[in-house]
N, C-alpha and C positions, 0 to 999 in steps of 0.2 A: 635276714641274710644268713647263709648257709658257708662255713668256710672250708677249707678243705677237707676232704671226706669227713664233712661233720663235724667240724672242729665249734661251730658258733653254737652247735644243737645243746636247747634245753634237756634233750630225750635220751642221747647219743654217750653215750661213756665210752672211757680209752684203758688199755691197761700196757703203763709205758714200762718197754723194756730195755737195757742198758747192758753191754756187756763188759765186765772186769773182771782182766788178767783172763780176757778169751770163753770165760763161763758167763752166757747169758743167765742174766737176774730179772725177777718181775720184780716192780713196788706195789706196792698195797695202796689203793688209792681208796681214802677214807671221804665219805660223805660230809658235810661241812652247811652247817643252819646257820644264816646270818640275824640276828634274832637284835633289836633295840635293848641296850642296857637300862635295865632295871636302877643303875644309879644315876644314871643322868635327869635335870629338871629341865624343860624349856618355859622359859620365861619371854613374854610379851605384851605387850609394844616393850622394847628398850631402844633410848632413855623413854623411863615411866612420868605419867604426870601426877595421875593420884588411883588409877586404877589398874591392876595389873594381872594379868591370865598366865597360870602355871600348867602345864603338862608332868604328866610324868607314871613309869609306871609302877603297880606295887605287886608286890608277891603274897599276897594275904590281907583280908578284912582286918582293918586295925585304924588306931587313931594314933596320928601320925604330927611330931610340933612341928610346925612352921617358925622359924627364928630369922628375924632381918639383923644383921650387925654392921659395924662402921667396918671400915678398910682397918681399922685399928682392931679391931676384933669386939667392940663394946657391943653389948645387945641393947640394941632399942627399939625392937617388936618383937612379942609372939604373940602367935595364936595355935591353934591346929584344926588338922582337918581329917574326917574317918576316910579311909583309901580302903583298896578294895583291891584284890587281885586282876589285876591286868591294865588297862588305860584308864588313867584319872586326869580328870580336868578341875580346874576350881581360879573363880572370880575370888581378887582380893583387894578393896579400900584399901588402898595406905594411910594413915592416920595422918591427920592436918598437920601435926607437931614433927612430922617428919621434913626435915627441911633438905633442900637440895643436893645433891653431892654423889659419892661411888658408894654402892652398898653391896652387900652380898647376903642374898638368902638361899635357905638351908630346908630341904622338905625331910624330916629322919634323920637318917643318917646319910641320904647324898649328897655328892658332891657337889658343895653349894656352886652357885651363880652369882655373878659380878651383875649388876643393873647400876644406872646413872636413874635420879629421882631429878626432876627437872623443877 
């Protein structure tokens, strides 16, 4: 769908002008990349039962902890995994002794995720 003179186009640029105190101004209309943060994890299935699949992405080859903690902030897993610049994926067991409840894990340094272990 095409809006007015081009208003929906992928293709189509505008350059809007605005006139204050009677002297017409241009704006500078700046290009703008909506790009996935690098700090977000996506975690799934939640709630988890004993096996759980992480997304996420990295900005450089490196090995990276994996940390599960209580809502209380106690640690009661880690592990880690080598990441690699750009999309990482990774299968993770949760350990048998991990028992039911709200948890949150931690891939690096991002910002961890809330998961319910069922």
């Amino acid at each position: 769908m095409i809006g007015y003179n081009g208003a929906f186009s992928t293709s189509v640029c505008y350059k809007l002008r605005a006139e204050i105190s009677g002297t017409p101004k241009a704006a500078m209309i700046q290009p703008v990349t909506v790009t996935k943060s690098s700090n977000n994890v996506t975690l799934t299935p939640n709630p988890v039962q004993n096996k759980v699949s992480i997304e996420f992405t990295g900005t450089e080859n490196k090995n990276e902890a994996i940390v599960i903690t209580s809502v209380s902030g106690t640690k009661v897993w880690s592990s880690s995994v080598n990441s690699h610049a750009g999309y990482n994926k990774s299968n993770i067991i949760l350990p048998s002794t991990l028992g039911s409840g709200l948890y949150m894990l931690q891939v690096g340094s991002r910002t961890p995720v809330k998961f319910v272990k069922q």
